[in-house]
N, C-alpha and C positions, 0 to 999 in steps of 0.2 A: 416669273418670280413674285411681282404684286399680287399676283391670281391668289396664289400660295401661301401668299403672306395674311391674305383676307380670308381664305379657308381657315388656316390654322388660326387667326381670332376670332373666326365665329365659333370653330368647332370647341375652342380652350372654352369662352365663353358661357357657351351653352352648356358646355361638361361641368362645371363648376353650379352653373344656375339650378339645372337638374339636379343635381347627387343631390343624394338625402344628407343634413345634417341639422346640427342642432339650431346653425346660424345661415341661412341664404343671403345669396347678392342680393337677392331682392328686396331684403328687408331694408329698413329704414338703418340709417349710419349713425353708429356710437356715437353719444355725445361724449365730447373728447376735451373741454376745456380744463385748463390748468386750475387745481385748487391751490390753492390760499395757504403758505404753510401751516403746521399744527399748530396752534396754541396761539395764533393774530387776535382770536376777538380779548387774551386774555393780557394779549400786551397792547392792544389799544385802549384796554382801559385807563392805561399807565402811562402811555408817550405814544409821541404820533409817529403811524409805519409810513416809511418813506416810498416815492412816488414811484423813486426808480434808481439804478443802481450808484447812481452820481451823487444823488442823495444821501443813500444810507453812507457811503463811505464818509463822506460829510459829516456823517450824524454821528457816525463814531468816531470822528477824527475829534470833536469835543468831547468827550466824554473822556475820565480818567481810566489808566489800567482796572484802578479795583471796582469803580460801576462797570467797565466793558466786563470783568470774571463774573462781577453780581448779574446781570443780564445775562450771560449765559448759562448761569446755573438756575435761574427762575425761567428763563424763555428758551431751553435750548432750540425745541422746532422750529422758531422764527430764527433765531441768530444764526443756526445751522444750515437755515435752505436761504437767508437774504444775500442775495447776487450783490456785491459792495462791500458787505460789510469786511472786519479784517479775516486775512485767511485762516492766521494760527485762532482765532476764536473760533471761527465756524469749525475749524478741527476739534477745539477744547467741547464744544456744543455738542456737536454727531456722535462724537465718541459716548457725553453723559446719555445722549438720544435711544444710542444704539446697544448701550449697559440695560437702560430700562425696559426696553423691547427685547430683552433676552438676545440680541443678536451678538454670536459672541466672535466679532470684527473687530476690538477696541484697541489693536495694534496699528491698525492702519491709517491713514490720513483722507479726512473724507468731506467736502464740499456740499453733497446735499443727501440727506436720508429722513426719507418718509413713509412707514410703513403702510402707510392707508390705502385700500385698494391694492390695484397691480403691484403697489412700491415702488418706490423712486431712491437710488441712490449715484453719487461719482466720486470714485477712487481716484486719489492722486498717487502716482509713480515718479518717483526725482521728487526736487528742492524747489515747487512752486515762485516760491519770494527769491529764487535769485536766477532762473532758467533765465535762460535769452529767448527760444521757441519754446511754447505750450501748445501740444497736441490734443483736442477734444476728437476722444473716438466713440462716435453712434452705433450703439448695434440697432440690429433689425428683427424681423416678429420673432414672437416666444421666450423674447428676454422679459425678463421681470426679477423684483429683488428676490425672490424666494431660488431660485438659480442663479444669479448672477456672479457666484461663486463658485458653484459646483458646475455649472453648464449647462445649457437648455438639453433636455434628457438625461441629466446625470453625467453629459459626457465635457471632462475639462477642456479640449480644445473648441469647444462652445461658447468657451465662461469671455466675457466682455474682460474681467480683471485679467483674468490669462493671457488676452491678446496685450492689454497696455501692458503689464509688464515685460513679455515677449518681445515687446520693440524697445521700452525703454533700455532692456537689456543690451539690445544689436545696437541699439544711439550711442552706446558707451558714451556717456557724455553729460556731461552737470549741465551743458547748455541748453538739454531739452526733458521737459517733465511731460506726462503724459497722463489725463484724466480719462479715464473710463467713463464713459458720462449717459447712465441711463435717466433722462432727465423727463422722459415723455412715456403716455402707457404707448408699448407697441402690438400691432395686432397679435392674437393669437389664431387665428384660423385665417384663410382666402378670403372671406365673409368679408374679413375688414382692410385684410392687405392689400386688395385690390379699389378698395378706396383710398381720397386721399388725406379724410379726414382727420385721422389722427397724427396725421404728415404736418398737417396745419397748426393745429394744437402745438405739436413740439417741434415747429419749428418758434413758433411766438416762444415757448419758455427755451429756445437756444438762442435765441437772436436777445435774450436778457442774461442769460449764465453768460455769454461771450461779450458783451458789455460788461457784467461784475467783474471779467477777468481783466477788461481793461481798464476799468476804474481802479483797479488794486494794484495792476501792473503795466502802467502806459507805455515804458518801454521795452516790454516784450512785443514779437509777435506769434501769430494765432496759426495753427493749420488745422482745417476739420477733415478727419475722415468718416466716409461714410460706407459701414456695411448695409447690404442688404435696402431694406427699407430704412436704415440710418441713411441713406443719400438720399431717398424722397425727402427725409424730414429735411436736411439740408439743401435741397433744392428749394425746397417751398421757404428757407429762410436767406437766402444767398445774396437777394437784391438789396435786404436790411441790415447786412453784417457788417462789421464794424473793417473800414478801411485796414484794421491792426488783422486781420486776416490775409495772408499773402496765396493757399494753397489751399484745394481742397483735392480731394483723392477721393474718388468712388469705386469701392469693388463689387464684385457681386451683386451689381445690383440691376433693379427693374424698372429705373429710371427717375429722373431727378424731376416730373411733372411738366416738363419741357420738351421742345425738340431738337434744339442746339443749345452752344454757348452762349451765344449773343442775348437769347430769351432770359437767358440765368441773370442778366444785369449785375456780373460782378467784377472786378479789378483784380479780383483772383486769378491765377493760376488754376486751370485746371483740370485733372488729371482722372483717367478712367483703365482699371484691370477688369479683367473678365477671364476665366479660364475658359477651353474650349467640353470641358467636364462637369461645366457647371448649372446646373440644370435650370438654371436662370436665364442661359440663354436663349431655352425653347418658349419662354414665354412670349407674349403675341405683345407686339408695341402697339405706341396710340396710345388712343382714346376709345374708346365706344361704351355706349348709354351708361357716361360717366364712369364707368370702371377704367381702370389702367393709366399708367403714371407716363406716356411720350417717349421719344425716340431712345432707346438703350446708351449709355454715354459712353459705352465702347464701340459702339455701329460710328465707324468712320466719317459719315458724312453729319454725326452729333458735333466735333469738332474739338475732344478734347485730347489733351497728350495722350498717350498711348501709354504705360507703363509694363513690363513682362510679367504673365501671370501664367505661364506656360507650364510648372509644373507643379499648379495648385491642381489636385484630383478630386476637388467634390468643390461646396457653395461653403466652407467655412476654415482652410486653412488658407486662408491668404497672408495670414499674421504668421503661419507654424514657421519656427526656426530654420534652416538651411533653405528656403525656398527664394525665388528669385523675388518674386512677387514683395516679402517683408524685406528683402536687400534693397528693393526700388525705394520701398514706403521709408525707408530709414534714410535715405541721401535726401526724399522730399521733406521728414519732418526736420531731419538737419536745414536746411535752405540750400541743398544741394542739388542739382537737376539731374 
């Protein structure tokens, strides 16, 4: 069976290196670091940007109502993407953000949106300022804000919003809110999925959006789920996540850059689906010449809970309604095992 297992990641490997495209393994790895929200150099002319998310909460815990509305109507991109600052402004901010980008989203409640490049945005679903559990849910390659409503290919049960509403829905429950949170660019092709560099990149900006959540809400707790390469990125962030994190949940996915629990260094809980139809499984674990993300977190001997995913039929309905797989994910974003 090792024999097997080293056949089928040379031969994955090589099939990917070889095919013609526009982007190879070979090539040098997207630089991937997190920009600066929009409009910083034009608020640091004005007051100073905070270090980190303990800060900004600070910085606007001085400030009166009517400077906190007057900075958010001169600075939305910075008020709208600072991890800290308060929730109902960064919602008042995105929304002016997202009127001015023509995005016309301006019913919804939204945490961070950044047109630039890939696009960055996260949807809240439920009553953030009074939930008990908040759910941050990762998608994985081919999300980007230009879909992240309609679905990566046009297809709605792709859409990141789709799945957080589809559970907040099964949560029945004020106790738990749920962000859609595309916070990080994710690959679009093998080229870059199979590295883990933009896994690194977003985990550094979730291992800060999950700080602001607890700067603003200490007595909530946190559960991350992670689709696809959304569980890389939260692997790569799990050792630095805030204690207020009780669970993480990975589906679908091609591994968290680890090979067991113990390596994840976290106090989490945590939990791994896989369907047996999901073509995630046939990818090759490990590592080699740097490609590939370590042992699968549904392969048994990774060592995390088990959850039933038995009658998801492809790599993106784990969230879809009557399925076993969103019944498990709803008792764990409740705190229910």
């Amino acid at each position: 069976m090792n024999l097997i297992k080293r056949l089928r990641t040379i031969l994955a490997v090589t099939a990917v290196i070889v095919a013609p495209a526009a982007g190879s393994l070979l090539a040098p790895p997207v630089t991937a670091s997190a920009p600066r929200p929009p409009g910083v150099a034009a608020w640091r002319a004005e007051h100073p940007y905070p270090s980190d998310p303990v800060a900004a909460r600070d910085w606007f815990a001085g400030r009166s109502d009517s400077e906190r509305h007057a900075l958010a109507a001169a600075h939305p991109g910075v008020v709208g993407n600072l991890d800290g600052a308060p929730v109902a402004l960064r919602y008042e901010a995105n929304r002016r953000a997202m009127l001015a980008a023509g995005i016309d989203r301006p019913d919804g409640d939204f945490l961070l949106f950044d047109p630039r490049g890939r696009g960055r945005v996260a949807q809240v679903s439920g009553d953030l300022t009074t939930a008990r559990r908040i759910v941050v849910l990762v998608p994985g390659m081919r999300n980007r804000l230009q879909n992240f409503w309609r679905g990566v290919g046009g297809q709605a049960y792709r859409s990141p919003a789709v799945w957080a509403a589809d559970l907040r829905r099964a949560a029945a429950s004020d106790d738990v809110a749920v962000i859609a949170w595309l916070g990080y660019d994710t690959p679009q092709g093998a080229d870059e999925a199979a590295r883990a560099n933009l896994a690194e990149a977003g985990a550094d900006a979730l291992v800060t959006f999950v700080d602001g959540l607890v700067a603003v809400r200490p007595q909530a707790t946190i559960v991350l789920f992670g689709h696809s390469y959304g569980s890389t990125v939260i692997g790569h962030a799990a050792a630095r996540l805030s204690p207020r994190v009780t669970d993480i949940a990975v589906f679908g996915s091609p591994g968290m850059g680890v090979d067991d629990v113990a390596a994840l260094r976290t106090g989490a809980r945590v939990w791994a689906g896989l369907s047996d139809r999901d073509w995630v499984g046939w990818l090759p674990a490990g590592h080699m010449l740097g490609l590939g993300h370590g042992t699968a977190p549904s392969d048994p001997g990774f060592g995390a809970r088990p959850f039933p995913a038995a009658d998801v039929h492809d790599h993106d309905h784990y969230l879809s309604p009557g399925t076993d797989s969103l019944a498990a994910l709803t008792r764990i974003a409740g705190g229910r095992s």
